[in-house]
Every structure is written in C-alpha cells, then in structure tokens.
Backbone atoms as SQL, in Angstrom:
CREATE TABLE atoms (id INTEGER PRIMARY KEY, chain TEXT, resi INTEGER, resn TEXT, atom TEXT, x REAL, y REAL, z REAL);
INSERT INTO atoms VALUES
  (1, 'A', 1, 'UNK', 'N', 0.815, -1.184, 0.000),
  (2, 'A', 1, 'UNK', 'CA', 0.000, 0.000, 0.000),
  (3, 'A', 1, 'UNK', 'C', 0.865, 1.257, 0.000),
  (4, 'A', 2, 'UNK', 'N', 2.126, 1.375, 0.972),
  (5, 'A', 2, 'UNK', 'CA', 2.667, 2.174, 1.000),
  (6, 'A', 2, 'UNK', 'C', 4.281, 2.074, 0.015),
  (7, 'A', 3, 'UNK', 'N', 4.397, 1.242, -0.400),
  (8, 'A', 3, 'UNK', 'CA', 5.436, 0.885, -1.524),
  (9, 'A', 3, 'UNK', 'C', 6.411, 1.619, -1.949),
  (10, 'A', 4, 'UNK', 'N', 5.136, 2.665, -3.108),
  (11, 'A', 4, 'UNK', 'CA', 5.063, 3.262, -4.079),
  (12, 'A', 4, 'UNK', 'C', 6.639, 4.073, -3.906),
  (13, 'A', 5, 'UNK', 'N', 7.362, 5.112, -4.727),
  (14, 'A', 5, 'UNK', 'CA', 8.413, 5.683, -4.068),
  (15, 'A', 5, 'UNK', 'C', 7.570, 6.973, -3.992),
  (16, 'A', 6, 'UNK', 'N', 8.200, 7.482, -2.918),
  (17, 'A', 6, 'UNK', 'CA', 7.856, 8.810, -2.557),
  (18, 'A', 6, 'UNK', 'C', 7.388, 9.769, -3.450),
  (19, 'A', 7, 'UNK', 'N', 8.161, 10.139, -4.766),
  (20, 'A', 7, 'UNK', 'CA', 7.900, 10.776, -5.745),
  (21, 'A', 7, 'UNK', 'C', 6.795, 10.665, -6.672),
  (22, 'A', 8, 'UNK', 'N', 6.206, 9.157, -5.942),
  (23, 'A', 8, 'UNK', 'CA', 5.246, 8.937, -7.322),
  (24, 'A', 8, 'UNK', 'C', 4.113, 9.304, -6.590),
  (25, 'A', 9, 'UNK', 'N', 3.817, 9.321, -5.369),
  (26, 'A', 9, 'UNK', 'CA', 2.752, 9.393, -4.705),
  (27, 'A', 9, 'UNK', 'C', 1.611, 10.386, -5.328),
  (28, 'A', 10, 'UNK', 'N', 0.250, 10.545, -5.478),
  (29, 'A', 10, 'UNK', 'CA', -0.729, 11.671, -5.355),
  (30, 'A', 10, 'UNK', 'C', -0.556, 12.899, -4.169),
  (31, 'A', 11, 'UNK', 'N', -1.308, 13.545, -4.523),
  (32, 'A', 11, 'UNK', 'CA', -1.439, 14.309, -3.336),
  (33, 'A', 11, 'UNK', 'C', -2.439, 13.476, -2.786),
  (34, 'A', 12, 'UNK', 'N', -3.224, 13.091, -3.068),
  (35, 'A', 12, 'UNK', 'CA', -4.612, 12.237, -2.431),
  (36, 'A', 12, 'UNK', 'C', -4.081, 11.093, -1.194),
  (37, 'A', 13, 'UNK', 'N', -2.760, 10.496, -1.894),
  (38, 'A', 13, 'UNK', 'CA', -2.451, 9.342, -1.130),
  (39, 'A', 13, 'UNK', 'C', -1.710, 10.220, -0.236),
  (40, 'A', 14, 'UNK', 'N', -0.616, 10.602, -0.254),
  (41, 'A', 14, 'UNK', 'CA', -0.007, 11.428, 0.677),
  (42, 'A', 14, 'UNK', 'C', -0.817, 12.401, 2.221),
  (43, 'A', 15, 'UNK', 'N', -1.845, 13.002, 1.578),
  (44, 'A', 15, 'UNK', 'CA', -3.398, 13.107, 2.400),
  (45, 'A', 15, 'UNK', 'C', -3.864, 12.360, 3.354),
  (46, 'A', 16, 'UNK', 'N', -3.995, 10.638, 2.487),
  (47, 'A', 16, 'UNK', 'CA', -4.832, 10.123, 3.517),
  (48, 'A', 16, 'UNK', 'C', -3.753, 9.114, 4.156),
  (49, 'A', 17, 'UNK', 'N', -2.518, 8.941, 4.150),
  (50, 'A', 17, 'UNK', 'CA', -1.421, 8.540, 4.441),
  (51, 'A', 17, 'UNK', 'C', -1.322, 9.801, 5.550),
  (52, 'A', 18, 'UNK', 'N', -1.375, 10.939, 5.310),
  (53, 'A', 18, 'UNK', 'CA', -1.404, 11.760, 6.726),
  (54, 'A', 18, 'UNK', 'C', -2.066, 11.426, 7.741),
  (55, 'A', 19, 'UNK', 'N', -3.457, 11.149, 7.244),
  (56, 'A', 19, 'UNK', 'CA', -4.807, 10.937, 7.943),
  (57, 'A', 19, 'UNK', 'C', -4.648, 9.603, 9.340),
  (58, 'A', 20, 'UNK', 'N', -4.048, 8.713, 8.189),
  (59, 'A', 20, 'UNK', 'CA', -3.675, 7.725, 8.816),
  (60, 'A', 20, 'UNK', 'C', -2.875, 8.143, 10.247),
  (61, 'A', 21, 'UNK', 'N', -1.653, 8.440, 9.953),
  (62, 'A', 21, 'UNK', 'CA', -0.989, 8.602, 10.790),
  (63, 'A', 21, 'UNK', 'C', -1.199, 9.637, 11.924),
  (64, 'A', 22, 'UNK', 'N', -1.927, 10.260, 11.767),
  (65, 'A', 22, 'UNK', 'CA', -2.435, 11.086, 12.547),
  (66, 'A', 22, 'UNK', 'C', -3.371, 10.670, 13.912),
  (67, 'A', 23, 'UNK', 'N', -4.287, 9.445, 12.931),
  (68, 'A', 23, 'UNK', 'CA', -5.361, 8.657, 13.756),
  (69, 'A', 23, 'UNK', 'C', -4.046, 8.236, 14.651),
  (70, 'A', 24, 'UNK', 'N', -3.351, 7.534, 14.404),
  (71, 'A', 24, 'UNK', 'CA', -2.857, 6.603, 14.781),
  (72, 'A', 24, 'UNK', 'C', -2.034, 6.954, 15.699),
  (73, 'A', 25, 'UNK', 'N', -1.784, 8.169, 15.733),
  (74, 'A', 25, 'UNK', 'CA', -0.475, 9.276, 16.953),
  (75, 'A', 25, 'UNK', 'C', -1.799, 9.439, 18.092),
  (76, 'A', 26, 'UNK', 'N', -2.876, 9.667, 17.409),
  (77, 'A', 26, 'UNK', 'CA', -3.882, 9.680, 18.637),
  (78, 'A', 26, 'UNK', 'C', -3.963, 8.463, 19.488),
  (79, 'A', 27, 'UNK', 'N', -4.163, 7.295, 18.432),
  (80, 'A', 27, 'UNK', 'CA', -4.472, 6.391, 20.019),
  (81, 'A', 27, 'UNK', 'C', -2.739, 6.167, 20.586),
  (82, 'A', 28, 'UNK', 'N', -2.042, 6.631, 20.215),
  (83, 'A', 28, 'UNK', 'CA', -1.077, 5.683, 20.675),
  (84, 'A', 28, 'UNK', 'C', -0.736, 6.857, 22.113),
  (85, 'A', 29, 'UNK', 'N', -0.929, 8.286, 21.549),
  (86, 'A', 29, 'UNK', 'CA', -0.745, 9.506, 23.272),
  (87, 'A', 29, 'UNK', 'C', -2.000, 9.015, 23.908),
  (88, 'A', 30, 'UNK', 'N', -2.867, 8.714, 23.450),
  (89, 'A', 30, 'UNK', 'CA', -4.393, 8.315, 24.096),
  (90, 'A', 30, 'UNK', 'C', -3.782, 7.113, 25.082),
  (91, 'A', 31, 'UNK', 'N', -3.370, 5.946, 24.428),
  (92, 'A', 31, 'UNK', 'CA', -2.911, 4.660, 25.187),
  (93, 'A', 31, 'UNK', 'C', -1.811, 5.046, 26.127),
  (94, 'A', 32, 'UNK', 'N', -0.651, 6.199, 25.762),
  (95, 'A', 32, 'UNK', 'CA', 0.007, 6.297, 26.941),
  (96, 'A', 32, 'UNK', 'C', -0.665, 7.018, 27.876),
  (97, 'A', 33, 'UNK', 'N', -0.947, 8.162, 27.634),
  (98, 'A', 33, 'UNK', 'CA', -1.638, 8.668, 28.656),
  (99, 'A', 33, 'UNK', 'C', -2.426, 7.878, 29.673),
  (100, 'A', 34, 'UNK', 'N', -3.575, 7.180, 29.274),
  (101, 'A', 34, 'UNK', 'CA', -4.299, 5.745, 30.157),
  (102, 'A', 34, 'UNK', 'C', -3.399, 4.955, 30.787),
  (103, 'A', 35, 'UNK', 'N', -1.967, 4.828, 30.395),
  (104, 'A', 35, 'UNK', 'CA', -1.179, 3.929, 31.174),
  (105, 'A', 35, 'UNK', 'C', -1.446, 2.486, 30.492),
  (106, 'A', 36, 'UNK', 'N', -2.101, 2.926, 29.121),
  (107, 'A', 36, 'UNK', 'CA', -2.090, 1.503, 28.657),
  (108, 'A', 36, 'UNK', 'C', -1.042, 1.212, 27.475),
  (109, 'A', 37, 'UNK', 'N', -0.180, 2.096, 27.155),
  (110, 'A', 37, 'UNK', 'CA', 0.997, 1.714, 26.526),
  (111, 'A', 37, 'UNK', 'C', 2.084, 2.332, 27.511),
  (112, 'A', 38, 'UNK', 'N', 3.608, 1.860, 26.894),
  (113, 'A', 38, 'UNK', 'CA', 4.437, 2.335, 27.626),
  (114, 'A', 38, 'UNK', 'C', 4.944, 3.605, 27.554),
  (115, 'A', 39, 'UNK', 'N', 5.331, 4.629, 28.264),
  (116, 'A', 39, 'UNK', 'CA', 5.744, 5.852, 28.068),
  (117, 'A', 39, 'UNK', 'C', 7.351, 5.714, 27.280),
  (118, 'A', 40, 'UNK', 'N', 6.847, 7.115, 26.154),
  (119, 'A', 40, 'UNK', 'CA', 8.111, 7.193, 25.608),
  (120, 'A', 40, 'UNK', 'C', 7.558, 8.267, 24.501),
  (121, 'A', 41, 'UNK', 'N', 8.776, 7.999, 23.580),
  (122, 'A', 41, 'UNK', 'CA', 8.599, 8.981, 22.406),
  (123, 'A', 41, 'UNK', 'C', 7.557, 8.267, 21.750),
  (124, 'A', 42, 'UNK', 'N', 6.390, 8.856, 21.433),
  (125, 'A', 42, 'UNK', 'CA', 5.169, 8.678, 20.541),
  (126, 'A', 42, 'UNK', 'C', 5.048, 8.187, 19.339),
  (127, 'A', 43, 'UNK', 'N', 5.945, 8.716, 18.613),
  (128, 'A', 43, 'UNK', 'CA', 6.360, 9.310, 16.961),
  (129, 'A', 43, 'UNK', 'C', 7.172, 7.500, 17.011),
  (130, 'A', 44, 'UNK', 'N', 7.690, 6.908, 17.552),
  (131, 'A', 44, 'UNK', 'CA', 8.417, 5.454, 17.448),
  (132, 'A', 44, 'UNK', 'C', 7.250, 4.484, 17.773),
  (133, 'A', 45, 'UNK', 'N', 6.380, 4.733, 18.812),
  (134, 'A', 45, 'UNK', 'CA', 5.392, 3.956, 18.996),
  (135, 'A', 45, 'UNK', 'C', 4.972, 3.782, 17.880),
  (136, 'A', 46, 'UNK', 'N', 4.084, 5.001, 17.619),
  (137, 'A', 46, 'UNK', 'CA', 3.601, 5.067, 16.425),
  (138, 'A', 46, 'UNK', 'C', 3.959, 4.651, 14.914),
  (139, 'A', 47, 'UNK', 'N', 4.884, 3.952, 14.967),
  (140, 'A', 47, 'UNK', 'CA', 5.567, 3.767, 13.808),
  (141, 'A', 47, 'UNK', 'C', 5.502, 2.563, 13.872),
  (142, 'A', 48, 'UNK', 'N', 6.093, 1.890, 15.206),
  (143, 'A', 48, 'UNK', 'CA', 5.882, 0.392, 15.542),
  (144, 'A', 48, 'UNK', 'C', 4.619, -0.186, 15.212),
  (145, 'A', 49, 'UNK', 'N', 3.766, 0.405, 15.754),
  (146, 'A', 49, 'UNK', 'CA', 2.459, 0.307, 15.748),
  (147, 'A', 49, 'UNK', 'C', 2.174, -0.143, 14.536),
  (148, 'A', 50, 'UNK', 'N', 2.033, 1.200, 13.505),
  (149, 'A', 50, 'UNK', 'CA', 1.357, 1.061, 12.210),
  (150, 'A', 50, 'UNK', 'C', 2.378, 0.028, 11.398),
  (151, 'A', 51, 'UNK', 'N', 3.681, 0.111, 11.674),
  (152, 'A', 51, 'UNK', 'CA', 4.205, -1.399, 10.780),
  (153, 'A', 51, 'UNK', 'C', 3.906, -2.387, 10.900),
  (154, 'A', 52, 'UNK', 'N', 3.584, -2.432, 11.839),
  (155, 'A', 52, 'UNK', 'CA', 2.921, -4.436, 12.407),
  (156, 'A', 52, 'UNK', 'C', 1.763, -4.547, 11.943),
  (157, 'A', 53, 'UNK', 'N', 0.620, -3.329, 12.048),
  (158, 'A', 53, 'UNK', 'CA', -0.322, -3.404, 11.161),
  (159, 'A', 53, 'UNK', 'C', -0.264, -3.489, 9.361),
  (160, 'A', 54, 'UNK', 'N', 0.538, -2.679, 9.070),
  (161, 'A', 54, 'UNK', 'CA', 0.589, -3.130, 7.657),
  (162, 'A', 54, 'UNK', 'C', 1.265, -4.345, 7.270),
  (163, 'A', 55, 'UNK', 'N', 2.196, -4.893, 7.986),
  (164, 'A', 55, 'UNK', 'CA', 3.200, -5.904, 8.092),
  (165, 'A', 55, 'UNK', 'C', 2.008, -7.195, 7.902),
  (166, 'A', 56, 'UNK', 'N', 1.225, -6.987, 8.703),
  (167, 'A', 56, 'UNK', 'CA', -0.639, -7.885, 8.814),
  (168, 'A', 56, 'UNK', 'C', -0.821, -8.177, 7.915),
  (169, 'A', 57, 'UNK', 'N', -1.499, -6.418, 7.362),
  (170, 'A', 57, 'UNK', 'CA', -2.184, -6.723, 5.522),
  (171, 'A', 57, 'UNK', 'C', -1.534, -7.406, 4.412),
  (172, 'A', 58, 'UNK', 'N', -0.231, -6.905, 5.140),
  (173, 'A', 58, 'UNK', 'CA', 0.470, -7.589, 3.718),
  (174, 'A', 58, 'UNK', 'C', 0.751, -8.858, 3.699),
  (175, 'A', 59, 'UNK', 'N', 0.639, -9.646, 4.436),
  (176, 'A', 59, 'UNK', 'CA', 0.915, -11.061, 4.498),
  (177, 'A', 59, 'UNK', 'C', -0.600, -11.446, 4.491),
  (178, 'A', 60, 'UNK', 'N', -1.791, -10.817, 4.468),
  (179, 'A', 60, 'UNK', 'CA', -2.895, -11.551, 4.554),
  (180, 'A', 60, 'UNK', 'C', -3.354, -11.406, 2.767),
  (181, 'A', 61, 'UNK', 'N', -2.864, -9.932, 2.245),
  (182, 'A', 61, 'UNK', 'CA', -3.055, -9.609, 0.876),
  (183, 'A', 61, 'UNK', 'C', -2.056, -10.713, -0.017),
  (184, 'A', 62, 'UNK', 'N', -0.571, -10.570, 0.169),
  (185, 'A', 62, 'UNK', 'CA', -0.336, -11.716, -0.431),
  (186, 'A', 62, 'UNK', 'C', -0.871, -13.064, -0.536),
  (187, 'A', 63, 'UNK', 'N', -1.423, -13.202, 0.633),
  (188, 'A', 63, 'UNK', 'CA', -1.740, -15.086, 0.586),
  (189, 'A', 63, 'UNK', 'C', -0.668, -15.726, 1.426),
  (190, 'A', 64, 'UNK', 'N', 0.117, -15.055, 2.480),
  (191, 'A', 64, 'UNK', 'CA', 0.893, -16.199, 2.794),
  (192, 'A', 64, 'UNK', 'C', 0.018, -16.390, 4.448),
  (193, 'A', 65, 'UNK', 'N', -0.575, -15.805, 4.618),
  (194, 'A', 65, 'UNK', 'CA', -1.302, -15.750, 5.844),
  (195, 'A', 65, 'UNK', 'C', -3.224, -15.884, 5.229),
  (196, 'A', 66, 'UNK', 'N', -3.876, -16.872, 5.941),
  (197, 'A', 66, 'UNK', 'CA', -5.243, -16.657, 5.960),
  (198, 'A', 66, 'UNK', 'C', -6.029, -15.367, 6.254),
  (199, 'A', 67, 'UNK', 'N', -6.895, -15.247, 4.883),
  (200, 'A', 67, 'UNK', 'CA', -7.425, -13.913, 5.568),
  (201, 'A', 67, 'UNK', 'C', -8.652, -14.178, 6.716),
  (202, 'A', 68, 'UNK', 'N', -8.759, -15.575, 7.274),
  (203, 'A', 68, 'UNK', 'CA', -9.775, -16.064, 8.208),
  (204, 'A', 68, 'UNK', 'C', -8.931, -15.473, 9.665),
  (205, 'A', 69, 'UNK', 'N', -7.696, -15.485, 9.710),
  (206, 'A', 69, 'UNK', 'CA', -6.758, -15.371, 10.652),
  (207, 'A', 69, 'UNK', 'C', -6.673, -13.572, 11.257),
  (208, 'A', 70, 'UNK', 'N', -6.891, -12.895, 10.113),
  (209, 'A', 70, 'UNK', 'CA', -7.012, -11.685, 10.143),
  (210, 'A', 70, 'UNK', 'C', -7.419, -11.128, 11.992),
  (211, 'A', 71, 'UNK', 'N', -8.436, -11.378, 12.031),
  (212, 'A', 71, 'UNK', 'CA', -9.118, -10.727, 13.138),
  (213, 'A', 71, 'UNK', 'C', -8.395, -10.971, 14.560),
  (214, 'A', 72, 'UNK', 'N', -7.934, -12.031, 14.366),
  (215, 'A', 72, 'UNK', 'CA', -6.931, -12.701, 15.519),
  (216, 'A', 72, 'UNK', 'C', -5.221, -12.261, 15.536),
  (217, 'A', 73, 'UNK', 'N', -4.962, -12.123, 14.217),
  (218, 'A', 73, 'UNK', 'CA', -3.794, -11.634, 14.223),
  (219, 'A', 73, 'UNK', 'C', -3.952, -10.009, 14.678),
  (220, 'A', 74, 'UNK', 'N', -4.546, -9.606, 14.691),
  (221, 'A', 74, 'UNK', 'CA', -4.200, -7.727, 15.044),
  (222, 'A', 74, 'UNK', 'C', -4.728, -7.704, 16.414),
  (223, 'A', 75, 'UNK', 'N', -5.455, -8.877, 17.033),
  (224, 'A', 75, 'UNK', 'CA', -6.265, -8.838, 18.291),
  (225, 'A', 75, 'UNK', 'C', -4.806, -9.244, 18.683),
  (226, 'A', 76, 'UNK', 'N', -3.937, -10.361, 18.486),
  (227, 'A', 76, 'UNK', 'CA', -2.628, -10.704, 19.519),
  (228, 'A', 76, 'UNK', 'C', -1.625, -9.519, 19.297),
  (229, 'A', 77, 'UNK', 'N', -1.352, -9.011, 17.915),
  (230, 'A', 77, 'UNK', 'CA', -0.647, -8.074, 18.188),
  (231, 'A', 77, 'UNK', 'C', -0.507, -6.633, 18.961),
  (232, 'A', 78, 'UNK', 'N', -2.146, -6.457, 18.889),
  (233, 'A', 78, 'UNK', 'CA', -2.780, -5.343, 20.227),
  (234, 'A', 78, 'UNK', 'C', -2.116, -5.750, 21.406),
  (235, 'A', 79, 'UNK', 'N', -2.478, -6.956, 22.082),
  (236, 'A', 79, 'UNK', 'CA', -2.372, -7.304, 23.354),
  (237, 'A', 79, 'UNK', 'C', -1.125, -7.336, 23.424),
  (238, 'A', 80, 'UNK', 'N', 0.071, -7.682, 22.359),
  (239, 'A', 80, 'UNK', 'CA', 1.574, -7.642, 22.870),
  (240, 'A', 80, 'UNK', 'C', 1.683, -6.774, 22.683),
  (241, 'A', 81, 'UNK', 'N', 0.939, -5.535, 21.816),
  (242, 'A', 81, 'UNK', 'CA', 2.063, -3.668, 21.878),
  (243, 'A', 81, 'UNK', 'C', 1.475, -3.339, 22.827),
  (244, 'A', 82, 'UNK', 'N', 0.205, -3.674, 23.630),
  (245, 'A', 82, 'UNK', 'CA', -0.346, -2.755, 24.537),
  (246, 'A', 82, 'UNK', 'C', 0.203, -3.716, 26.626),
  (247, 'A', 83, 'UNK', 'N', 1.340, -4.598, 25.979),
  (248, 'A', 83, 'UNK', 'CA', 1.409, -5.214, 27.272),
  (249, 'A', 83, 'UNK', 'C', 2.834, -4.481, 27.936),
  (250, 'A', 84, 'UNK', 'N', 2.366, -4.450, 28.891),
  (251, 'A', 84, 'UNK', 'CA', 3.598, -3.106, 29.447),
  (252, 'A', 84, 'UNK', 'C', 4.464, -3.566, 30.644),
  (253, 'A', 85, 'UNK', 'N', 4.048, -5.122, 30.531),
  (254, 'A', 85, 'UNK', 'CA', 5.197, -5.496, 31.452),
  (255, 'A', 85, 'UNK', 'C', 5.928, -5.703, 30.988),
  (256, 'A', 86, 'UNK', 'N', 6.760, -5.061, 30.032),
  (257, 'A', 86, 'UNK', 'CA', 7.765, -5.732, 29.160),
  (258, 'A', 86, 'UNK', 'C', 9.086, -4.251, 29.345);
C-alpha cells in the first residue's frame, strides 16, 4: 500500500497517508496517557504500531497468511504492543 516511491505518490495518497498517521499518533498519546501503553517517544510507537499493522495486511493480501486469521492476528498483536510489562 505504501510501496510506491515517494515521488510517485498523489497528493490524495499522501493526504490520507497523513490521515492515517495522525489517527494513529492519537491512540497511541491516548494509550500512553491511560497507562495503557508504555511511556516514551510517541512518533516510534507510532511507527511500531502502524508497521505491524501493515506488516498484517500484507501477508494476509499476499496469501501467505489466511485472511480467516485476520481478526486474531491484530487482536494478539494489540495485546503484545499494549502489554507493558515488558
């Protein structure tokens, strides 16, 4: 999804590629703040975060992962980014 090289991008994709990341800076100050992620720099969470999620799609879009598995795979990977005894 995010591939493409930089240069080729739309403005459209670049947009909602903001959008994205934006959502996604929210829950992650949202989750520290609650004490339900670990404190730190945001901007790395956040990065962690959304790679493991796309890291997901893309193994469920290729085919090397079931897309039946889907719902379970982002439910375990929640519970290990959001486990803070670590």
């Amino acid at each position: 999804m995010y591939t493409a090289k930089r240069g080729e991008q739309s403005a459209a994709l670049r947009e909602a590629f903001g959008r994205v990341f934006a959502a996604v800076d929210g829950l992650v100050r949202h989750g520290q703040q609650a004490g339900k992620l670990q404190p730190g720099d945001p901007e790395r969470a956040r990065v962690l975060l959304f790679a493991t999620m796309q890291g997901i799609a893309a193994l469920v879009t290729s085919g090397a992962v079931d897309a039946e598995q889907i719902d379970q795979l982002i439910a375990d990977a929640v519970a290990l980014f959001t486990d803070s005894s670590h």
